[in-house]
C-alpha positions in Angstrom: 151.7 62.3 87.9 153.7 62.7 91.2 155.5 59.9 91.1 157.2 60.4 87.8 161.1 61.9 87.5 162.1 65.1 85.3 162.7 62.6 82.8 159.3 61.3 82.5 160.4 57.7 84.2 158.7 56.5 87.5 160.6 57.5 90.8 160.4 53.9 91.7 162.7 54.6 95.3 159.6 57.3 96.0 157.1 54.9 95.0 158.8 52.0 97.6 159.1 54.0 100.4 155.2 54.6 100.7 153.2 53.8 103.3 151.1 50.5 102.5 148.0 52.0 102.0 148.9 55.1 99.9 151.4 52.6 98.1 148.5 50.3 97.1 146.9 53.3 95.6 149.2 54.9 93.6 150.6 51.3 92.0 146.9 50.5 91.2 147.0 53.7 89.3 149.8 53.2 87.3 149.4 51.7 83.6 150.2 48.5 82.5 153.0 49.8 80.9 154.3 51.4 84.0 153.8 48.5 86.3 155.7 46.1 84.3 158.6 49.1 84.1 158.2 49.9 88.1 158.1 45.4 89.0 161.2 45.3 86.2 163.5 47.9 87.9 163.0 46.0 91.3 165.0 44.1 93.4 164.5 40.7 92.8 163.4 39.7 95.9 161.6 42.9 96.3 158.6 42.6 93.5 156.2 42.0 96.5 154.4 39.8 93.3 152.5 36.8 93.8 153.8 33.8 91.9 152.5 33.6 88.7 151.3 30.5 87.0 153.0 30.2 83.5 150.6 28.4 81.4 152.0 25.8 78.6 150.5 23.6 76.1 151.7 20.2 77.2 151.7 18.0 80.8 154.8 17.0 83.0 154.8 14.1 81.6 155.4 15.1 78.6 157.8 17.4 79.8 159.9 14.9 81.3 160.0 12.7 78.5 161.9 15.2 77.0 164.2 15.2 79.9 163.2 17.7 82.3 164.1 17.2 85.7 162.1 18.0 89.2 164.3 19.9 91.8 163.5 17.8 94.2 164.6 14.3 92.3 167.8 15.9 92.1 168.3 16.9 95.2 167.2 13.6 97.0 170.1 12.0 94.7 172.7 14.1 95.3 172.2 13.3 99.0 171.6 9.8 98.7 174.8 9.6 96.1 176.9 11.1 98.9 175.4 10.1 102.3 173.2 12.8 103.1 170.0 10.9 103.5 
């Protein structure tokens, strides 16, 4: 493969700097194994990823019965609590 250092590991700065098209390609032809290595060694706010759903085995109620919070409770309170809102 092209795209892989002397070492053997993916040249992920080579792989980045792609044009969109020929990018596309050669990350659709990389294994599993070296997709999750190229997402792992990127920026984090580079991944260019989709979310991803995580899937669990119980509801959100359940979850906040065992005291889980929602982002947006707390930040509501911390502005009402000091005169934001």
């Amino acid at each position: 493969m092209e795209f892989l250092k002397e070492d053997g590991s993916l040249d992920i700065t080579r792989i980045s700097n792609l044009p969109l098209e020929e990018f596309m390609n050669v990350v659709g032809d990389l294994t599993k194994e070296q997709y999750e290595d190229f997402l792992s060694k990127l920026p984090i706010n580079e991944s260019n990823e989709p979310m991803q759903a995580v899937v669990v085995d119980y509801t959100l109620e359940e979850d906040l019965a065992r005291g889980t919070v929602i982002a947006d409770d707390v930040i509501n309170n911390i502005g009402k609590r000091y005169g934001k809102k």
